[in-house]
Residue, then its C-alpha position, 0 to 999 in steps of 0.5 A: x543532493x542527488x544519490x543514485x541507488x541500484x534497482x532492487x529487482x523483487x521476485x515475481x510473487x512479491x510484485x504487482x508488476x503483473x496484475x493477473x497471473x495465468x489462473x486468473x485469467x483463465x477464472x476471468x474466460x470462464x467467467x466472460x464464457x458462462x455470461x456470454x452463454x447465458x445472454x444468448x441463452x436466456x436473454x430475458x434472464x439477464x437483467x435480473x440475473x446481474x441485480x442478483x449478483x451485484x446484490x450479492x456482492x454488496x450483501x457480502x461486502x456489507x457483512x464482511x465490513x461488519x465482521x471486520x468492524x466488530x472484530x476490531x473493536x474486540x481487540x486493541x490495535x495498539x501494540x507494546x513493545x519495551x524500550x528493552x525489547x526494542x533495544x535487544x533486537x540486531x540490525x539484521x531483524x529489524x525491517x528496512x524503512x523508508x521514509x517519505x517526506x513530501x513538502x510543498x512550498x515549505x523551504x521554512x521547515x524543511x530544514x527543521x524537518x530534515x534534522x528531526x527524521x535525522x534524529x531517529x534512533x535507527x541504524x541508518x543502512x536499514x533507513x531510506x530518507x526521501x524527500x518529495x519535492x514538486x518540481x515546480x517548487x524551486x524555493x523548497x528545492x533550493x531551501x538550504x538544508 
């Protein structure tokens, strides 16, 4: 059971096709530029220059992860929503969802699993469905389903 669906093409800013935009890399130049200079300026003052930074980098890091950790902690993840609230919502502010379900040498539930997902309540032009299978699993691939 093969579909073929229409590539959808994502605006520039909303892609990781690019990983560094072009003041990144200009930061990163500079950056190449300033340490160059400084090894050929003050070669003895490197190594301890490079510790400072990495220990700055592991200082920041470690505060930061504590400041995310407490702040956590504070406040409940858990968010309510009513089955009234969750009803009252029209198709076109609810987000499209996809779902992946990976299997793997499981042709016993992957009917079972198929009917479950089958049963969400969710307008299915706003639901994706994949079903992930190896492809050298041929008893999952030809499970009927």
């Amino acid at each position: 059971m093969t579909e073929t669906r229409e590539a959808v093409v994502l605006p520039a800013h909303l892609s990781a096709r690019t990983i560094l935009g072009r003041a990144s890399l200009i930061m990163l130049a500079c950056a190449v530029l300033l340490f160059a200079g400084t090894v050929l300026a003050l070669p003895h003052h490197v190594p301890p220059l490079i510790t400072l930074v990495i220990a700055m980098l592991y200082l920041w890091s470690t505060i930061d992860r504590n400041f995310l950790v407490l702040k956590g902690l504070k406040s409940s993840a858990l968010i309510r929503v009513s089955d009234d609230e969750a009803l009252s919502l029209t198709s076109d502010e609810l987000p499209v969802y996809t779902v992946l379900l990976p299997v793997y040498d499981e042709p016993s539930i992957v009917s079972n699993l198929i009917n479950g997902v089958g049963r969400l309540d969710y307008p299915s032009d706003k639901l994706e469905i994949l079903l992930l299978v190896e492809e050298d699993d041929i008893a999952t691939e030809v499970s009927p389903s």
